[in-house]
C-alpha positions as CSV (number, residue, x, y, z in Angstrom):
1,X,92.6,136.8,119.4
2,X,95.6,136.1,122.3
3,X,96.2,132.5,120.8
4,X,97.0,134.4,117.7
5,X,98.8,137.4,118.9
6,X,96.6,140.5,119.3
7,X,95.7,141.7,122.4
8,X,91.7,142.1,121.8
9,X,89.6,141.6,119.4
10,X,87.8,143.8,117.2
11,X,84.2,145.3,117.8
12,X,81.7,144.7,114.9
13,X,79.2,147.3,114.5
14,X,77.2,145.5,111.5
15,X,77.5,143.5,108.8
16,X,76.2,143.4,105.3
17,X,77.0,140.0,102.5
18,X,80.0,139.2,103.7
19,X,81.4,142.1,104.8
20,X,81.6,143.5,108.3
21,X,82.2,146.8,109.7
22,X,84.0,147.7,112.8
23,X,83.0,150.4,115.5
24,X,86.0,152.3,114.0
25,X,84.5,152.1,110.3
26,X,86.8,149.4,108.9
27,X,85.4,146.6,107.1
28,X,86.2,142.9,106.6
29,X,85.5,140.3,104.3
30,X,84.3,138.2,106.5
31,X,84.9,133.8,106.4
32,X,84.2,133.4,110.1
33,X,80.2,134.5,109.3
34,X,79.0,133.9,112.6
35,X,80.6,130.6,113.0
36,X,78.7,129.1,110.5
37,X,75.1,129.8,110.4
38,X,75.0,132.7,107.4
39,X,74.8,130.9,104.7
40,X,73.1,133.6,102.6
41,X,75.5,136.5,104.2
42,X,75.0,138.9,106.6
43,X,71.7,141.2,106.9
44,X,70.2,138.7,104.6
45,X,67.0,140.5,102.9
46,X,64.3,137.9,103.3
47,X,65.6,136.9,107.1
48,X,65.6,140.4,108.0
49,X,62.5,141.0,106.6
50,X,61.2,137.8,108.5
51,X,62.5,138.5,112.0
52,X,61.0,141.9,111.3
53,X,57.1,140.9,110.6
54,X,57.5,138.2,113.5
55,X,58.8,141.4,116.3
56,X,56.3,142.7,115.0
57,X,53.3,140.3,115.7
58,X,55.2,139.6,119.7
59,X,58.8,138.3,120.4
60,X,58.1,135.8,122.8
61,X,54.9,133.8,124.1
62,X,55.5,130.7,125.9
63,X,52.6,129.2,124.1
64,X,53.0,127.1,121.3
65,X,53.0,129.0,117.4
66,X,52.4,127.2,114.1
67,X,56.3,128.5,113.5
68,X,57.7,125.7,115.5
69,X,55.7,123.3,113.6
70,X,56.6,124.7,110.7
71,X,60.4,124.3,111.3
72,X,60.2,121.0,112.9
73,X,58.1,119.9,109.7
74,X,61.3,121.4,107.4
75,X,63.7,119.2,109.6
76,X,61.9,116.2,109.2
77,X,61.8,116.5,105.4
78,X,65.3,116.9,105.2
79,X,67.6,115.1,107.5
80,X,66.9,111.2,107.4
81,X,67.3,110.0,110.3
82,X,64.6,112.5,112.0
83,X,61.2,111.3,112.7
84,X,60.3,113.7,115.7
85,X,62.1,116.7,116.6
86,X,62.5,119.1,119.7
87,X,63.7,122.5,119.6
88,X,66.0,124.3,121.9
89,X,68.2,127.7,122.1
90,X,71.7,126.2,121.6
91,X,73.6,123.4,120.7
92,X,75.0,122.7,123.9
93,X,71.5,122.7,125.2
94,X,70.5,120.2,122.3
95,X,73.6,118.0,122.4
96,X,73.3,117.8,126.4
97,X,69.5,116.8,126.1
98,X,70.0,114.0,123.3
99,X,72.6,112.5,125.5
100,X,70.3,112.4,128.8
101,X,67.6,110.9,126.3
102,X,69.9,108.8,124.8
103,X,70.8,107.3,128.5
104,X,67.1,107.3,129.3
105,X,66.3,105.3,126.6
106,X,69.0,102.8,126.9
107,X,69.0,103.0,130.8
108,X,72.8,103.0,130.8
109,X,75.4,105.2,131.7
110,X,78.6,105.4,129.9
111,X,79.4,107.6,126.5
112,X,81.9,107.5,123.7
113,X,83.2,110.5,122.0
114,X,86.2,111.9,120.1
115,X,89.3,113.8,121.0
116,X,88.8,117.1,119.1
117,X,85.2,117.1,118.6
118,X,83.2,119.7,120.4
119,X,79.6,119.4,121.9
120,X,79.0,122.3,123.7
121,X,80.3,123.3,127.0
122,X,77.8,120.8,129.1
123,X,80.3,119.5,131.8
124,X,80.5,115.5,130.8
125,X,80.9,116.5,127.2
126,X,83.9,118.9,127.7
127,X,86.5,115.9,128.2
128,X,89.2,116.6,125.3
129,X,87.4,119.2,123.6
130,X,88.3,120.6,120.5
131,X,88.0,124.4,119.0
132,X,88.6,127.2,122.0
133,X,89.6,124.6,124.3
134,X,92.0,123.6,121.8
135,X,92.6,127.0,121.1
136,X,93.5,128.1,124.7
137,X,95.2,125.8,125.8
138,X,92.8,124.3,128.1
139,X,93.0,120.3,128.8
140,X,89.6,120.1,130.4
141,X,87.4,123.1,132.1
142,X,87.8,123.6,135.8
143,X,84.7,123.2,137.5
144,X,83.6,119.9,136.0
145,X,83.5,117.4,139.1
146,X,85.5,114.5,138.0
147,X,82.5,111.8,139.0
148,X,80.7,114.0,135.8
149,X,83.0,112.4,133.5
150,X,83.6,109.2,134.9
151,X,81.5,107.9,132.1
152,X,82.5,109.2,129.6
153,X,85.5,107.4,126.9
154,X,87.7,109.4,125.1
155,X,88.4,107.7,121.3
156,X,90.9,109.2,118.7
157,X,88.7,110.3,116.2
158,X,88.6,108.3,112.7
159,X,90.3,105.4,114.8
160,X,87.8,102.3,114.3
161,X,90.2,99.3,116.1
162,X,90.1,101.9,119.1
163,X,86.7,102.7,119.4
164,X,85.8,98.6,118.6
165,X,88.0,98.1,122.0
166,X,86.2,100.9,124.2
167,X,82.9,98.5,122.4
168,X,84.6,95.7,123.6
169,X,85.2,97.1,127.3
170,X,81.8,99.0,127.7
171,X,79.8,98.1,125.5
172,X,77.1,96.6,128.4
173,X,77.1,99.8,129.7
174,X,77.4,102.1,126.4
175,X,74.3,104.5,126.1
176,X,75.9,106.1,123.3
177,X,78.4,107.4,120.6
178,X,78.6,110.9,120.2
179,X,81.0,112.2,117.4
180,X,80.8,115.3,114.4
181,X,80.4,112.9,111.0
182,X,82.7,116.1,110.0
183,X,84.8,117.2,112.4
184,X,84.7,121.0,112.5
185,X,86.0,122.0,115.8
186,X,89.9,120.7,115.1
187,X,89.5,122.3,111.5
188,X,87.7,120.4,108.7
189,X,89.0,116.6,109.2
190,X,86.0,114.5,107.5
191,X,85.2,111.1,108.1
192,X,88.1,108.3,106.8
193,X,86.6,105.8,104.6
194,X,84.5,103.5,106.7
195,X,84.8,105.3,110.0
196,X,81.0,106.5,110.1
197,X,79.7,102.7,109.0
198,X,81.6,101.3,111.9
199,X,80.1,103.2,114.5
200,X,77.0,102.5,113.0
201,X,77.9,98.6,112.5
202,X,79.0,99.2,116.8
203,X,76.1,100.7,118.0
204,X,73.9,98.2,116.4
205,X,75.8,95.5,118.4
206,X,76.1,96.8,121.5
207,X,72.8,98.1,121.7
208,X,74.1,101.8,122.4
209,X,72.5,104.9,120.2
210,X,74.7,106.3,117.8
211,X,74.2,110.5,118.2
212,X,75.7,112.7,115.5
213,X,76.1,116.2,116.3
214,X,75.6,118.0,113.6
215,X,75.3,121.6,114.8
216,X,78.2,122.6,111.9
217,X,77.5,120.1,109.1
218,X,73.5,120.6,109.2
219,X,72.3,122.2,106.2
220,X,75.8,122.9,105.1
221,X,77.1,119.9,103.5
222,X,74.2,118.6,102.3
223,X,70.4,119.7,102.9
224,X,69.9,116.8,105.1
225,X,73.7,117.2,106.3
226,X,76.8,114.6,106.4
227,X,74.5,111.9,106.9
228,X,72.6,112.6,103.3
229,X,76.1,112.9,102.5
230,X,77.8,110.1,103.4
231,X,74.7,107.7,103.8
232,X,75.1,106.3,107.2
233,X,72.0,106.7,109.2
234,X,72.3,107.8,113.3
235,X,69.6,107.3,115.9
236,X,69.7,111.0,116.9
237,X,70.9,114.1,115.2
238,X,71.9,116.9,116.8
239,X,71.1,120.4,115.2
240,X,72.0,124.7,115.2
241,X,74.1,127.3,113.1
242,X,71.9,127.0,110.0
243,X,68.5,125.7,111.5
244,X,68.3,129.6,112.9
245,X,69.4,131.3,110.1
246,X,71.3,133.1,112.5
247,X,69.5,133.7,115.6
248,X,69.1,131.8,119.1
249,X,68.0,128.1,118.0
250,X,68.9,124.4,118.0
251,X,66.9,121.1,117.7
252,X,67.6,117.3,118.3
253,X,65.3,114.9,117.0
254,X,65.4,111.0,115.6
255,X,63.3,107.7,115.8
256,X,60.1,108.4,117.3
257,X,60.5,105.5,119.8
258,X,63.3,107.4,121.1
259,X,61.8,111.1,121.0
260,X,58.4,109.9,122.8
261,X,60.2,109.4,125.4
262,X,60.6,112.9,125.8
263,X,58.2,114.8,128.4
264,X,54.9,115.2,128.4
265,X,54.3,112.2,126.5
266,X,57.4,110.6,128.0
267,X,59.5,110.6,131.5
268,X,62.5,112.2,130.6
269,X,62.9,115.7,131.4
270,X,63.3,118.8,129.0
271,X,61.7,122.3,129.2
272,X,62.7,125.8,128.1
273,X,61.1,129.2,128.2
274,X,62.6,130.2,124.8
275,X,62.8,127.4,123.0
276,X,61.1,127.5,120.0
277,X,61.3,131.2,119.9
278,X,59.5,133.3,117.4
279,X,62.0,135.4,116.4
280,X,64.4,132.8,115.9
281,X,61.8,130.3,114.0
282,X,60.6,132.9,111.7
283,X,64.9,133.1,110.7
284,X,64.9,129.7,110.1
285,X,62.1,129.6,108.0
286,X,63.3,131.7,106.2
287,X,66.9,130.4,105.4
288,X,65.3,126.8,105.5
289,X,62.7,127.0,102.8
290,X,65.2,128.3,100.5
291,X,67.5,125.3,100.9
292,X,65.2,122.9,99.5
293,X,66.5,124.3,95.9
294,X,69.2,122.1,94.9
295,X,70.9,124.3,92.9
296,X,71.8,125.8,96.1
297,X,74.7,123.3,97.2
298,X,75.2,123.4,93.9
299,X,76.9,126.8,93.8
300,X,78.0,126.4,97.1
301,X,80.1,123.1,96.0
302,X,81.7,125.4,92.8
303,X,82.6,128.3,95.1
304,X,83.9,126.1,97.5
305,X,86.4,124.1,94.9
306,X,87.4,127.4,93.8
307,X,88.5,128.2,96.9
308,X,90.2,125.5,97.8
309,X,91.8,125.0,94.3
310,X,93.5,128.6,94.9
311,X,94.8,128.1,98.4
312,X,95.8,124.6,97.5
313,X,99.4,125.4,96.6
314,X,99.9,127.3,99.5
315,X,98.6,125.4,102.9
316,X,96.9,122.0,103.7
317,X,93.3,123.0,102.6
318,X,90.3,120.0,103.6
319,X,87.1,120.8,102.5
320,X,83.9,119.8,102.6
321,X,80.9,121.0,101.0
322,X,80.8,125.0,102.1
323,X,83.7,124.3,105.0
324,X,86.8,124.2,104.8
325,X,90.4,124.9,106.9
326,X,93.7,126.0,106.0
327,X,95.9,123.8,107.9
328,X,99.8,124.8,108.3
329,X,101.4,121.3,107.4
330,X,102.2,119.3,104.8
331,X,100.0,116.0,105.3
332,X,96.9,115.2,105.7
333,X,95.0,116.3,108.9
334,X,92.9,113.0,110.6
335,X,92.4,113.1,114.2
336,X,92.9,115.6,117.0
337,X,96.7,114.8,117.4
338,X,97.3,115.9,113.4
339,X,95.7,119.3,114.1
340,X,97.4,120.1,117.4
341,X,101.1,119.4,115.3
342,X,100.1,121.9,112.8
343,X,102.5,124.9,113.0
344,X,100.0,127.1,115.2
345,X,102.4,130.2,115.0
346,X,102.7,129.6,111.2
347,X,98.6,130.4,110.8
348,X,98.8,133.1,113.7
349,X,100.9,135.3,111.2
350,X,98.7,134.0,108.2
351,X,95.7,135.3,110.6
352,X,97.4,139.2,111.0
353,X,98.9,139.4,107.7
354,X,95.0,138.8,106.3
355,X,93.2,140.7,109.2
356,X,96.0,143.6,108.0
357,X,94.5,143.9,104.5
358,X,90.7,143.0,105.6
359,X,90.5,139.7,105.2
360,X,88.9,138.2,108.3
361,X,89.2,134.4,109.0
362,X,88.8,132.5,112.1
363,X,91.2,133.3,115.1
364,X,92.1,129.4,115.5
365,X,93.8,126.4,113.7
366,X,91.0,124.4,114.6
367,X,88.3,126.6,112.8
368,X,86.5,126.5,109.4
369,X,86.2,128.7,107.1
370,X,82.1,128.8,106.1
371,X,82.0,129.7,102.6
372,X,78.1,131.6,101.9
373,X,76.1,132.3,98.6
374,X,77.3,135.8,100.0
375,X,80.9,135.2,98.8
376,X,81.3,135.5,95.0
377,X,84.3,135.1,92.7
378,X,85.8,138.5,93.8
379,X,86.0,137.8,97.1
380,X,87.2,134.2,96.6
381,X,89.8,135.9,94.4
382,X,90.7,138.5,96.8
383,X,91.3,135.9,99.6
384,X,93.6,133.7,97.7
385,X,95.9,136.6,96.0
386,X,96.1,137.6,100.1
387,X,97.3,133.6,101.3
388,X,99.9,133.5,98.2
389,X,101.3,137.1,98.8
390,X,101.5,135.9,102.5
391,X,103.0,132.4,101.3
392,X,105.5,134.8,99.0
């Protein structure tokens, strides 16, 4: 809220659709919906009613429960590139563990990702970060030991001659490529044409495992996320938001030659308590098995485009699928250096002048709007009469 100038934030007391209320009884239409992972609103009927039955029959076990089966079986049958899957309680948990798998697998060391993309807050992953590192103004988080990052190479996102140089210099020693196929954590930049089918073309040659982290774009783009989209296969996929349908849970899963590798069949290391919760699988469950209708994205896609169409004339909007990002500047948005020129005081008073009349949007340049099945033509209206009496 600082990097957009209010002093604190506001204190929700629920949410209902897309709507939140306040402890002080005002409500907000709300485009931030939990970062993401709402795609049917807020206090969604047949999640609630889920979570409910499964408190019910315990809320924790550490044993396993046909839930978790159930959910990885749902992930498999969606995303391609997932054989196996393993299920954990965040994405920084998940995007931490492919990467240690990934370097198990390969037995190297180094890593590639991309300036403005954002994979959690594990410490050799938080070199150039994008979204509240951007945000705040914070290069790199103290406390990361230097030797954490030695290995790993920062790219400029949607750059394919410098990512085919840090190939060029490392590639012996490359254990992987980590990037967002949809960058979500500088604002929606999505792929340039061809960017995605080099790495893949890269990894293949160096021998290194292409990871994409698709925490924001699974189930949200597409059912089986960008890379249904955009057709480029990766060796590992990193998962959250939607797989929890709003509660504690995360996965990463690919080729099975890779996932066996995993303990207790395997030698590489990864345990958690919680994982797998079933609180949080009974959630997903429930938002999952509904996204197997098409008709779904279908409606997303139309409310989407009528969004963007009516915020078009007055900022930068990119969108994709059920994601998009008002940028304040006048050409297209590609990499992390694009986003940080955007006029960040220009979207501030864009942010208070829709927070002022209940409209509640994300607190950052380099955020997404998440457009839900919650958000009908009303409050797409609403939204864009706000943006061009701001823009007037």
């Amino acid at each position: 809220m600082r990097a957009v100038g209010l002093d604190e934030p506001f204190f929700v007391r629920s949410g209902r659709g897309a709507y939140l209320e306040d402890v002080d009884g005002r409500t907000y239409l709300d485009w931030v919906m939990s970062w993401g992972p709402l795609v049917f609103g807020h206090a969604d009927p047949e999640t609630v009613e889920a979570v409910t039955a499964a408190a019910q029959r315990g809320t924790s076990f550490g044993a396993p429960t046909e839930a978790e089966v159930e959910v990885a079986a749902e992930i498999a049958d969606a995303v391609p590139s997932v054989e196996k899957v393993r299920l954990v309680s965040s994405g920084t948990e998940a995007a931490m563990s492919a990467l240690r798998l990934a370097r198990a697998f390969t037995s190297r060391d180094r890593i590639v990702k991309f300036a403005g993309c954002y994979h959690g807050h594990a410490d050799a992953l938080l070199a150039s970060a994008g979204s509240g590192v951007a945000t705040l103004g914070i290069p790199a988080s103290p406390g990361v030991p230097t030797a954490t990052t030695a290995n790993t190479i920062v790219c400029p996102y949607n750059d394919v001659d410098s990512i085919a140089a840090a190939v060029a210099q490392y590639g012996e020693g490359l254990a992987a490529v980590i990037v967002e196929p949809v960058a979500g954590n500088m604002g929606v930049v999505p792929p340039a044409d061809g960017f995605l089918e080099t790495l893949r073309r890269l990894c293949d040659a160096c021998g290194a495992l292409l990871v994409f982290d698709e925490v924001i774009t699974g189930f949200r783009v597409a059912r089986g996320g960008a890379q249904e989209l955009y057709g480029v296969t990766p060796d590992l996929t990193v998962l959250g938001k939607i797989v929890g349908g709003g509660l504690p849970l995360a996965a990463f899963g690919g080729r099975a030659e890779i996932m066996d590798r995993l303990a207790p069949r395997g030698d590489v290391y990864q345990a958690g308590t919680l994982s797998g919760n079933p609180l949080a699988t009974a959630a997903g469950l429930a938002v999952l098995r509904r996204l197997r209708d098409d008709a779904v994205y279908d409606e997303l896609e139309r409310r989407g485009a009528r969004l963007e169409a009516g915020l078009a004339p007055h900022a930068r909007v990119q969108r994709v699928g059920a994601m998009a990002t008002m940028f304040m500047t006048d050409g297209p948005v590609r990499d992390f250096d694009d986003a940080q020129a955007c006029d960040t005081e220009r979207y501030a008073s864009l942010f208070r002048h829709l927070l002022e009349r209940g409209i509640y949007v994300a607190p950052s340049q380099f955020e997404a709007m998440f457009i839900s099945l919650a958000h009908g033509d009303e409050e797409i209206d609403r939204t864009i009469e706000a943006v061009a009496d701001f823009d007037g």
